[in-house]
C-alpha positions as CSV (number, residue, x, y, z in Angstrom):
1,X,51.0,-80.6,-46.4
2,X,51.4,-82.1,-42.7
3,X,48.6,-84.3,-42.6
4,X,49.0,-87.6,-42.8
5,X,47.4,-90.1,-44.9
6,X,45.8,-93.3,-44.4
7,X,46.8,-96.5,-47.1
8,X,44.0,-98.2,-47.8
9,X,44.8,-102.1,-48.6
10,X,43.4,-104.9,-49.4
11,X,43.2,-107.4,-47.2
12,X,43.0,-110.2,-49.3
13,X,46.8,-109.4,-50.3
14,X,49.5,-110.7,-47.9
15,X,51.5,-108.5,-45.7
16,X,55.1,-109.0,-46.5
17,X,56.0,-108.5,-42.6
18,X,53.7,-110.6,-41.4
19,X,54.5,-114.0,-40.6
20,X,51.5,-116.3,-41.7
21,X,51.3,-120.0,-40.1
22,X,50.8,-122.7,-42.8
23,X,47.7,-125.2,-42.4
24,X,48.9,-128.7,-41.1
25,X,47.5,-130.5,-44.5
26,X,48.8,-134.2,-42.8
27,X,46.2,-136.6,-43.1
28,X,45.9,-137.8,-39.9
29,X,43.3,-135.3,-38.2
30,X,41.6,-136.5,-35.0
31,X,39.1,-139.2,-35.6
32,X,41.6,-140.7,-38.0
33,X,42.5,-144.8,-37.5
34,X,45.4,-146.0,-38.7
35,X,46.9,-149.8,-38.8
36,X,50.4,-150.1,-38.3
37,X,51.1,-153.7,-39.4
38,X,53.9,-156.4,-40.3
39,X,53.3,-159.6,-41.4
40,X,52.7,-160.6,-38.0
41,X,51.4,-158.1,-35.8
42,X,49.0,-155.6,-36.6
43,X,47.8,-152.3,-34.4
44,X,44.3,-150.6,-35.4
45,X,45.1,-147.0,-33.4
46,X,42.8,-144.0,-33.6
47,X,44.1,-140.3,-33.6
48,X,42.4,-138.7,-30.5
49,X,44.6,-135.7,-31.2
50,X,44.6,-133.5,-34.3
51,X,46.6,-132.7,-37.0
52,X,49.4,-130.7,-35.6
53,X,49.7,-133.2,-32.3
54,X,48.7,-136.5,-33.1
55,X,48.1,-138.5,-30.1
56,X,47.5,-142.1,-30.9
57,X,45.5,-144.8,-29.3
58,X,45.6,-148.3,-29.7
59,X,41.8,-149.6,-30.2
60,X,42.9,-153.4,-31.2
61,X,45.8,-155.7,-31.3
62,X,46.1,-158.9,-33.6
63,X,48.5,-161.0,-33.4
64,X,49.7,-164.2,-35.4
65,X,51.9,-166.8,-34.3
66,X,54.3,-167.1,-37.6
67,X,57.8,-169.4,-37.2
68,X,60.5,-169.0,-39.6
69,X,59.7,-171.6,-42.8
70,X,62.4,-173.7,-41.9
71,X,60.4,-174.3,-38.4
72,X,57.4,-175.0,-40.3
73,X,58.0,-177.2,-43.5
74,X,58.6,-180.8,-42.5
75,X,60.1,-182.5,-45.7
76,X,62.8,-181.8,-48.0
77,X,62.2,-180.1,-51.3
78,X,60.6,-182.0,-53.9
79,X,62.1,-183.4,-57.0
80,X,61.0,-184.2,-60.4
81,X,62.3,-186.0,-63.9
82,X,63.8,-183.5,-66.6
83,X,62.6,-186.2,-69.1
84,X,63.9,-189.1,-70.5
85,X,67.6,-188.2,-69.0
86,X,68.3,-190.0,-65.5
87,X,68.6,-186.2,-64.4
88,X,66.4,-185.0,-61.3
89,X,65.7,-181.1,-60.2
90,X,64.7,-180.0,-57.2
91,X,61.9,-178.0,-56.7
92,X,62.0,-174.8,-54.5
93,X,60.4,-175.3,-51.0
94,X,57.1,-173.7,-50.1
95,X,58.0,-170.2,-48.2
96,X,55.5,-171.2,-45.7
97,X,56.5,-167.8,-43.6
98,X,55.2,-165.8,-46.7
99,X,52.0,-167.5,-46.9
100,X,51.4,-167.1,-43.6
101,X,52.0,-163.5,-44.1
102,X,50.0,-163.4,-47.1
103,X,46.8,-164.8,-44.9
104,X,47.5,-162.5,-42.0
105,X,46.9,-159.3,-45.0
106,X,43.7,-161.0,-46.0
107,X,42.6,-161.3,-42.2
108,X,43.5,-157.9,-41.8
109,X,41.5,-156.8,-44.9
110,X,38.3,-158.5,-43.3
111,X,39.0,-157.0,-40.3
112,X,38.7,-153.9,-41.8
113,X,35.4,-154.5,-43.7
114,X,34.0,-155.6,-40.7
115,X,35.2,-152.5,-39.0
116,X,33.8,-150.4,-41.2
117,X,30.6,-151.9,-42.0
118,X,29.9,-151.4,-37.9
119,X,30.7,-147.7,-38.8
120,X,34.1,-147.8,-36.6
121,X,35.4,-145.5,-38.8
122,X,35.3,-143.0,-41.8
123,X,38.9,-142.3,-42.4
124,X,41.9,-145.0,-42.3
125,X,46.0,-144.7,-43.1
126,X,47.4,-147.9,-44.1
127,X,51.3,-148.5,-42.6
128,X,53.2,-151.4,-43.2
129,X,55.9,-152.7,-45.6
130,X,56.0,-152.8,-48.9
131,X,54.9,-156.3,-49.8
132,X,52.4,-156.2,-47.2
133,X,50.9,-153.0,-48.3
134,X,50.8,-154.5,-52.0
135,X,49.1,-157.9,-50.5
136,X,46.6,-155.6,-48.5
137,X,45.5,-153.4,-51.6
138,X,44.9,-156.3,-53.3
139,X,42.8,-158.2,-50.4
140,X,40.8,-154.7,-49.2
141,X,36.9,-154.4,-50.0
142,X,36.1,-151.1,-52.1
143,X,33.9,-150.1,-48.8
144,X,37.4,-149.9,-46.8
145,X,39.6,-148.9,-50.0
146,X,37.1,-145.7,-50.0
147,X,38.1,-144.8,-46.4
148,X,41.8,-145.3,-47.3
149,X,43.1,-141.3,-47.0
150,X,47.2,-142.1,-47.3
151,X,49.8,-145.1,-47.0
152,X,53.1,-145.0,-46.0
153,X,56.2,-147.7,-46.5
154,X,57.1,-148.1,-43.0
155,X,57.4,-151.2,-40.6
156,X,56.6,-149.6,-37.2
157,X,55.0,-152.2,-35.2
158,X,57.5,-152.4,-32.5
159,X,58.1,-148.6,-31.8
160,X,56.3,-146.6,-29.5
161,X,52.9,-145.5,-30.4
162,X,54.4,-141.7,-29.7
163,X,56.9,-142.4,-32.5
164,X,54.6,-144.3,-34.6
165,X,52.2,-140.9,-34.7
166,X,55.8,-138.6,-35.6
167,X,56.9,-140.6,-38.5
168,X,53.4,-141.3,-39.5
169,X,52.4,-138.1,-40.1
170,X,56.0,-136.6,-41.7
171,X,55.2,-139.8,-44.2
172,X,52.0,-138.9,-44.9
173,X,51.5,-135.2,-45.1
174,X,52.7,-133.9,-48.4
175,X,55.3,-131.6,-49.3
176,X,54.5,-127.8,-49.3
């Protein structure tokens, strides 16, 4: 017939040739803070960037002077009587280190309430280790656990804050 004709499609329906680019879905968007923390050193940062380069920005630094336990106990382990028998046990020492840690998370969590009741942010990622993270969830205020957007296992505080934003957000933004 020699004419030729036009395809109408829809454009809702993908091209098969064309090469779309997938959303950056990571959590930390500009405006995002984040504290990279350990159990003695903590970094509240702010994203200044946006998704796809995060560009971090340290906005406070808290520090806490914490010596190994054995610096900071000063008698031996207790003892007690098993009963009658002449036998004595020794009770375990106080892990003075960890407690100090554990104060340093509850610090930390009223940091964050106060930050966030002076409206320093609306969105917050939560980095640190394991044990801290659990003695953080536990301390944190509902007003700060609200702002809370992702967590990730990692102990970061003494890498740069252009690695800390890399392996933040390929910890935090979820598989495709």
């Amino acid at each position: 017939d020699g004419q030729e004709r036009q395809v109408m499609t829809d454009p809702r329906l993908k091209h098969p040739e064309i090469d779309y680019t997938r959303k950056n879905r990571s959590p930390l968007k500009m405006g995002t803070w984040v504290m990279v923390a350990d159990g003695e050193k903590a970094l509240l940062l702010e994203n200044i960037g946006d998704a796809e380069t995060p560009r971090l920005e340290v906005r406070r630094e808290e520090v806490q002077d914490n010596p190994p336990s054995r610096e900071q106990g000063t008698h031996a382990p207790g003892r007690y009587n098993d009963g009658p028998q002449v036998q004595r046990s020794a009770v375990q020492d106080t892990d003075w280190h960890w407690l100090a840690k554990e104060r340093f998370a509850a610090d930390l969590a009223d940091l964050l309430l106060d930050q966030v009741r002076k409206g320093r942010f609306e969105r917050i990622i939560l980095v640190a280790g394991p044990k801290l993270l659990g003695e953080l969830r536990r301390d944190l205020h509902k007003e700060v656990t609200d702002k809370v957007v992702a967590e990730a296992d990692l102990t970061l505080t003494n890498h740069t804050v252009d690695d800390m934003a890399r392996r933040i957000a390929e910890a935090t933004t979820p598989e495709s």
